[in-house]
C-alpha positions as CSV (number, residue, x, y, z in Angstrom):
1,X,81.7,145.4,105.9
2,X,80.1,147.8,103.3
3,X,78.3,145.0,102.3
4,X,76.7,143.6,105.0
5,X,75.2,147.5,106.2
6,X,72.6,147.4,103.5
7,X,71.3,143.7,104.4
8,X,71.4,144.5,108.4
9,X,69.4,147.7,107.8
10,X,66.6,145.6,105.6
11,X,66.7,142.5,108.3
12,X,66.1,145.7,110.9
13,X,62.9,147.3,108.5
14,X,61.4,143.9,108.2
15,X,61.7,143.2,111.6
16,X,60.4,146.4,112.9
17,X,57.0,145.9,110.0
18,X,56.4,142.7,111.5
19,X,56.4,143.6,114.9
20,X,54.2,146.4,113.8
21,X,51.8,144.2,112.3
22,X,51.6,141.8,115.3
23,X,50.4,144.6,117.7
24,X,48.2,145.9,115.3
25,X,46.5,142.4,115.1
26,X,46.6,142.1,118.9
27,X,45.1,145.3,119.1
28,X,42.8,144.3,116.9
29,X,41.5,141.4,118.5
30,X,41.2,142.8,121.9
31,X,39.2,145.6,120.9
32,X,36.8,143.6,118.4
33,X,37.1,145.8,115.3
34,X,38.3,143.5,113.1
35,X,34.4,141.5,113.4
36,X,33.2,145.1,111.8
37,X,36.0,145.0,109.3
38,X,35.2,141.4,108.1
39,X,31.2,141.6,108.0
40,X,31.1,142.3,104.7
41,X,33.9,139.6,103.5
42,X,32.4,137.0,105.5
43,X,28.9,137.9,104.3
44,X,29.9,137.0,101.0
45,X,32.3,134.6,101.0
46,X,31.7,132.6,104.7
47,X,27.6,133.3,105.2
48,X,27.8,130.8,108.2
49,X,30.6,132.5,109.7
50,X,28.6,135.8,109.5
51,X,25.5,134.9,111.1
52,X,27.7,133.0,114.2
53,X,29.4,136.7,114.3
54,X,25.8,138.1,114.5
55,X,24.6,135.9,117.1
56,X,27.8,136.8,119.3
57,X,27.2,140.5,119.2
58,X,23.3,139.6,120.3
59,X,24.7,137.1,123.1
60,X,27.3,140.0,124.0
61,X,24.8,142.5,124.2
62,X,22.5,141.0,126.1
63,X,24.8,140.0,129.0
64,X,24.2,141.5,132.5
65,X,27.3,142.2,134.3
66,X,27.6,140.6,137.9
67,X,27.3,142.4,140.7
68,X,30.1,143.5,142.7
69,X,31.0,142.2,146.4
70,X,30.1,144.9,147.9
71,X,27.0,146.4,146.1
72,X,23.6,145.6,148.4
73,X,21.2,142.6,147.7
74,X,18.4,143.9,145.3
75,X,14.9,143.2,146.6
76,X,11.8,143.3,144.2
């Protein structure tokens, strides 16, 4: 029994760092920080990669949200 503590309390430590790690990276992704975190890596090792991120944030940018059900019909 004294032997098996040690290796259940390192299966536990692991398990909780990975699960740590897999919100991070889900935080990550949903909040788009990790494209400002990469720039630089992909500028130098991916170039392609880093002008397709460019062009996202201009396409993301320049979107107009829709209007909402109820907001009145714009005349001009």
């Amino acid at each position: 029994m004294g032997q098996i503590v040690p290796w259940l309390a390192f299966v536990a430590v692991l398990a909780a760092i990975l699960g740590c790690l897999a919100w991070l990276a889900a935080r990550t992704r949903r909040s788009g920080v990790g494209r400002d975190i990469m720039g630089p890596v992909d500028l130098i090792y991916r170039p392609h990669t880093h002008q397709i991120n460019h062009e996202i944030q201009a396409h993301e940018q320049r979107m107009v949200a829709p209007p909402a059900p109820g907001d009145p019909l714009e005349r001009g």
